[in-house]
C-alpha positions in Angstrom: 22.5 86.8 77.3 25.5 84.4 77.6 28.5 85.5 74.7 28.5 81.8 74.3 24.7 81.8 73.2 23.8 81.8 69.6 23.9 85.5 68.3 20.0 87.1 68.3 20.5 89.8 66.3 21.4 89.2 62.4 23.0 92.3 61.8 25.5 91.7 64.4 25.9 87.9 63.3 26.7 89.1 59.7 29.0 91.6 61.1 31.0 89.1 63.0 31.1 87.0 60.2 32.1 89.6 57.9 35.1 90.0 60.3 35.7 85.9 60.8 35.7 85.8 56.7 39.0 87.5 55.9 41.0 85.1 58.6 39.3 82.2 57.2 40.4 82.5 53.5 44.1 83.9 54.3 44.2 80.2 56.9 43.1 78.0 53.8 45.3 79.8 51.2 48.2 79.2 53.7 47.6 75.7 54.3 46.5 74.9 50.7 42.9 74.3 51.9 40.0 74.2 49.0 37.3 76.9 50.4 34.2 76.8 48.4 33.0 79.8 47.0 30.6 81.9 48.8 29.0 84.9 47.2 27.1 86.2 49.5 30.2 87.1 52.3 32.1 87.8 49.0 29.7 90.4 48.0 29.6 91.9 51.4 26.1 92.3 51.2 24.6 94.7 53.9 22.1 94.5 55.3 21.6 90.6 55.1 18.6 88.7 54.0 18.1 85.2 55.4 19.7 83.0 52.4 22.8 85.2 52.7 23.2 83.8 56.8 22.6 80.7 56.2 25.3 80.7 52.8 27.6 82.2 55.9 26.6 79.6 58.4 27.4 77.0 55.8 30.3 78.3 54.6 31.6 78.1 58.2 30.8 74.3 59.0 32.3 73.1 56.0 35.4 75.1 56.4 35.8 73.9 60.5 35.6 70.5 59.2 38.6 71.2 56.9 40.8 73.2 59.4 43.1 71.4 62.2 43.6 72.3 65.5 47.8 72.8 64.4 47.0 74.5 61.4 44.6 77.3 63.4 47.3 77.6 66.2 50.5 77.9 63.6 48.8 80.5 61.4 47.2 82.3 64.7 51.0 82.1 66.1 52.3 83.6 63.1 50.1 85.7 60.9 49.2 89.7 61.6 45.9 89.1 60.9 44.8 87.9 64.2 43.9 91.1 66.4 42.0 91.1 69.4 39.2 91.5 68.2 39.1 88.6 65.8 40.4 86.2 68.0 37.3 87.0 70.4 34.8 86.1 67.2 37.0 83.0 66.6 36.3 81.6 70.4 32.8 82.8 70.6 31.8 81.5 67.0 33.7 77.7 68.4 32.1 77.9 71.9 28.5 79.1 70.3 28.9 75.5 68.5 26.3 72.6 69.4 27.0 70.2 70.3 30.4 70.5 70.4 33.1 67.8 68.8 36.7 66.7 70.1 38.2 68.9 67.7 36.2 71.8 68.6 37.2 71.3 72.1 40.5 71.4 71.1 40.5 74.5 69.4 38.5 76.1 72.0 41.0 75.0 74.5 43.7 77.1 72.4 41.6 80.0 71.6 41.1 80.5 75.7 44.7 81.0 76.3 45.3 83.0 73.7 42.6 85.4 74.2 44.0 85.4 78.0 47.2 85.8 76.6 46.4 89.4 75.5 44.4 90.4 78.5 47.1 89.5 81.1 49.6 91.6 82.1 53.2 90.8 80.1 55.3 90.0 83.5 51.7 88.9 85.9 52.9 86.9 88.4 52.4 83.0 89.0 50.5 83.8 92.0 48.8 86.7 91.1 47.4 84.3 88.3 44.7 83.0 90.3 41.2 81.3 89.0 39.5 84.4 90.3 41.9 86.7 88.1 41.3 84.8 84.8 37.5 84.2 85.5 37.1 88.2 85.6 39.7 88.4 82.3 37.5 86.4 80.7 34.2 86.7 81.8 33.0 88.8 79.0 34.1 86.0 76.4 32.6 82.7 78.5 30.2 84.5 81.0 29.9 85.0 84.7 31.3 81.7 86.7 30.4 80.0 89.6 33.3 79.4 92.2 32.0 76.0 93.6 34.7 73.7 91.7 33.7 70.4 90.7 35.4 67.9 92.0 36.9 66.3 88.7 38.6 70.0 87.6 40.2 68.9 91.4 43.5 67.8 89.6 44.5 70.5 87.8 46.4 72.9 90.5 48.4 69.3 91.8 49.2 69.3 87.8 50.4 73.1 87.8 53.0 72.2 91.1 54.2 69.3 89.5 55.2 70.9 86.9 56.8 74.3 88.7 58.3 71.8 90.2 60.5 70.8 87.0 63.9 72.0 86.3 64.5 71.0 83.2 62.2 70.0 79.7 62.9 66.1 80.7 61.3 65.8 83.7 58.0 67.9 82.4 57.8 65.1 79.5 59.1 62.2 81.7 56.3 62.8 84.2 54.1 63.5 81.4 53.0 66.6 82.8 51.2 67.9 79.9 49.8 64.3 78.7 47.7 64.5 82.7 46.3 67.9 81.6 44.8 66.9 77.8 43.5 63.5 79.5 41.5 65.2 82.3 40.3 67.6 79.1 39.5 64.4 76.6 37.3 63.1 79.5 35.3 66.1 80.5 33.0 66.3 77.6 30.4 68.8 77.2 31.3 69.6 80.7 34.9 71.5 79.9 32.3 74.3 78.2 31.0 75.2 81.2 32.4 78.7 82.7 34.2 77.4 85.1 35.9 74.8 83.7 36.8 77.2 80.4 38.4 79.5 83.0 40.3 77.0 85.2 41.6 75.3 82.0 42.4 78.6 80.5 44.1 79.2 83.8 46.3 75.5 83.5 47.2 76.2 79.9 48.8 79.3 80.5 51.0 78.7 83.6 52.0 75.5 81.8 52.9 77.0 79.2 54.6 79.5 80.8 56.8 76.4 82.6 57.2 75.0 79.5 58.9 77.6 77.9 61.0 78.8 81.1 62.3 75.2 80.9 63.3 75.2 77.3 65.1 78.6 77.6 66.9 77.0 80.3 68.2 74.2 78.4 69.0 76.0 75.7 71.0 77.8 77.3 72.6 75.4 79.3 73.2 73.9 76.3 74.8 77.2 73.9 76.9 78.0 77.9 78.4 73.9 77.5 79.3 74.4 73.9 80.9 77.9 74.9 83.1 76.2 77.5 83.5 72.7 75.5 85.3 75.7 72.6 87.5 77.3 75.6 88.1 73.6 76.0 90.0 73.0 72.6 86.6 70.6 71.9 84.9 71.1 69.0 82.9 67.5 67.8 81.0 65.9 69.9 79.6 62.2 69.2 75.5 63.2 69.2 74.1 60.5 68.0 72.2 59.7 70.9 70.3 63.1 69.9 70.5 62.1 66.4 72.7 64.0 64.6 75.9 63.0 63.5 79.0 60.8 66.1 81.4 63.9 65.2 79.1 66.9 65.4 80.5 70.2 65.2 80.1 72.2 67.8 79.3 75.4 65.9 76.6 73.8 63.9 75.1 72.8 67.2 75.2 76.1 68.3 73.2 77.4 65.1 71.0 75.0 65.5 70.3 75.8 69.1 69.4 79.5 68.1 67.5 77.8 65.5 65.7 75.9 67.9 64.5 79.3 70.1 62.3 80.9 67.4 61.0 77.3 65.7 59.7 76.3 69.6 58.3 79.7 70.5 54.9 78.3 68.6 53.5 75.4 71.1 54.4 73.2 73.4 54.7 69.4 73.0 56.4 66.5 73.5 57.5 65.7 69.9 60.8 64.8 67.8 62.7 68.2 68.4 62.5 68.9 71.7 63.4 64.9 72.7 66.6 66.1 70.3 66.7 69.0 72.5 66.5 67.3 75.6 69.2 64.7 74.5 71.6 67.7 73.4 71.6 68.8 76.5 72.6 65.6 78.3 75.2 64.7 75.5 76.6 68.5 76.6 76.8 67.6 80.3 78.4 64.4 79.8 80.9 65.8 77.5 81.4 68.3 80.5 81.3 66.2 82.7 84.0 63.8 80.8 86.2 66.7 79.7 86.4 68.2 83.1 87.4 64.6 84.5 90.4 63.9 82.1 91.3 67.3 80.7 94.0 70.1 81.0 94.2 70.5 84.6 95.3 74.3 84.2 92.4 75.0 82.7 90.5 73.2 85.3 89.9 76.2 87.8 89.0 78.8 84.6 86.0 76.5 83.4 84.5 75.6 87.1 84.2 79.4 87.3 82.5 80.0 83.7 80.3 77.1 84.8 79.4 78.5 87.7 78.6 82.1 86.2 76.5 80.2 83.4 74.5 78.6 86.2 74.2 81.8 88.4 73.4 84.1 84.6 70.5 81.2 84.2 69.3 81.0 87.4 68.8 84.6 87.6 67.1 85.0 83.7 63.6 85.4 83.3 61.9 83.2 79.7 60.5 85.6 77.6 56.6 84.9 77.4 55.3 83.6 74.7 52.4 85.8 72.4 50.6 86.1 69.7 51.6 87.8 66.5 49.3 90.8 65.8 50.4 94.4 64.5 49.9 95.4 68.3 51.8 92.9 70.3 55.3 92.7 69.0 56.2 88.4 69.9 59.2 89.3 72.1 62.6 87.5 71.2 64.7 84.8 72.7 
């Protein structure tokens, strides 16, 4: 039987549920959300009697229509809660789902790489990352998968180059990298559950987001190794308005909010508010480089080419940290 079948046996379906329960209610009493009472998973009854699964099946639906996809990815990012076990109920209860709606898709979509997340190797390469690799990662959780890729999944690897291709947060979003990648999955339908398809978009999302977050180290740290030589530079405002803050920005708040910046965008990737400021810091930071270097202290020219240059060399040789899931086993690895 197929894990993404409906479970046969109702001692193991209560069990799972049992387990599902407990992430459930601590998800709604972190986001405020009103979970109606259910007595039967309450009362842990054991073994279950058919009105007691189908209080638990209830329970479910009308607490999946409540939760959002960012709500179950924050708290899944964040809480201890969410071992491996439980986040292997939470994509076999979503993919065991008919049919399935956008917003289970979604959440699905999520659930796959962070299941593969905790499978994979901490430093697996890029290349060793192959369809093959994930498909055998995860073929307990989605079944066994046929290699014969359709033709509409064909996209997906010119996606992944385009993006390695990036060197810097700007021209991911400018080419709307990720935007090609949720398009081609709002158009599969009830074809993205198929095997394959799970495993090659499980595949996409991780080595994006892997990119994504290789490229946001690297501007933050282009950016905190600008402000660094800006200070050596006797500058200490800079006129950010064009990343909206302030047209005489001190240079030490920026830097705080920089380090600030590296644990709030360790959740998920997107295209949003802070990470345009971030992107726009950045160029406001070269320019000011750039401007400074052009009409400053010409003794101090030489000094700062050469802290440039071992800024550049120190980033070019760092490795991102990956990002993880929060669980008492994996510790999420710092900035």
């Amino acid at each position: 039987m197929s894990p993404a079948e409906q479970v046969a046996d109702p001692s193991l379906e209560w069990r799972e549920a049992q387990q599902l329960y407990s992430i459930y209610v601590a998800l709604a009493r972190e986001f405020v959300i009103e979970a109606p009472d259910c007595a039967a998973l309450e009362s842990q009854q054991a073994p279950p009697d058919d009105s007691a699964i189908r209080q638990a099946r209830q329970w479910f639906t009308t607490m999946d229509r409540q939760i959002q996809v960012h709500q179950l990815r924050q708290f899944l990012q964040t809480t201890t809660l969410a071992d491996t076990e439980k986040l292997r109920l939470l994509l076999l209860h979503h993919l065991r789902k008919e049919p399935h709606s956008s917003v289970d898709r979604d959440k699905v979509d999520f659930l796959l790489v962070q299941n593969f997340s905790y499978l994979a190797p901490p430093k697996i390469d890029d290349v060793e990352c192959d369809l093959a690799y994930v498909a055998q990662a995860l073929e307990p959780l989605v079944g066994p998968v046929n290699f014969n890729i359709p033709d509409w999944l064909a996209p997906l690897e010119p996606i992944i180059e385009a993006a390695a291709a990036c060197r810097r947060l700007s021209e991911l979003f400018g080419g709307r990298i990720v935007e090609q990648g949720r398009k081609l999955k709002a158009h599969a339908g009830e074809n993205y559950f198929a095997p394959v398809a799970l495993v090659a978009f499980a595949r996409f999302n991780f080595l994006i987001r892997r990119i994504f977050f290789r490229l946001m180290h690297d501007d933050l740290n282009a950016i905190l190794e600008g402000l660094t030589e800006l200070d050596h530079r006797g500058v200490k405002h800079l006129d950010c308005r064009r990343a909206h803050f302030s047209h005489q920005e001190p240079t030490d708040r920026l830097r705080m909010i920089c380090h600030s910046w590296k644990v709030m965008f360790q959740a998920e990737y997107s295209s949003g508010q802070p990470l345009k400021m971030l992107t726009d810091l950045r160029t406001v930071v070269e320019e000011a480089l750039a401007k400074n270097a052009a009409g400053g202290n010409t003794g101090n020219k030489s000094s700062g080419k050469a802290r440039v240059a071992s800024a550049a060399a120190a980033a070019a040789n760092s490795s991102a940290p990956e990002f993880q899931v929060a669980s008492p086993h994996l510790k999420q690895e710092d900035d």
